[in-house]
Phi, psi and omega in degrees: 000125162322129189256143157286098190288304215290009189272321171282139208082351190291182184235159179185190196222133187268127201267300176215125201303153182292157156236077176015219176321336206258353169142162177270187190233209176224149180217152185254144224212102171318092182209135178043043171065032180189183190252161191222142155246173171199177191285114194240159195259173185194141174293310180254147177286167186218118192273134132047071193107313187300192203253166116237192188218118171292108204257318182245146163244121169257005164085168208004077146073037140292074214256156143231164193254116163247147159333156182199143187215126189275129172272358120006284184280023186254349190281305194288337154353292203215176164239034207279176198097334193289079168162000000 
């Protein structure tokens, strides 16, 4: 099966949550200047909402996932420390 390379490193939203080892979910996935969704896989479930990061192409519209917190946004908080 054909791997979708531009899918990887990409960013998304879990549509319907992962159940780990126990089956994927869905996830809607920021790609090729539009949303794509595909079926993502996961080490740990995942709920509902989370942020993720596409680590794999498992081929036909296949993905896998981890939770992801853009670290970007932890900057705009605050400056502490600063000054």
């Amino acid at each position: 099966m054909p791997q979708d390379e531009a899918v990887i490193g990409c960013t998304g939203k879990v549509l319907i949550g992962t159940r780990g080892s126990a089956g994927p979910g869905e996830v809607l996935v920021r790609v090729r200047g539009g949303s794509e969704t595909f079926l993502a896989w996961s080490e740990e479930p995942l709920p509902v909402g989370a942020t993720v990061l596409v680590i794999e192409s498992r081929g036909c519209r296949e993905v896998g996932v981890i939770e992801w917190v853009d670290p970007l946004d932890a900057l705009g908080g605050g400056t502490a420390g600063a000054g």
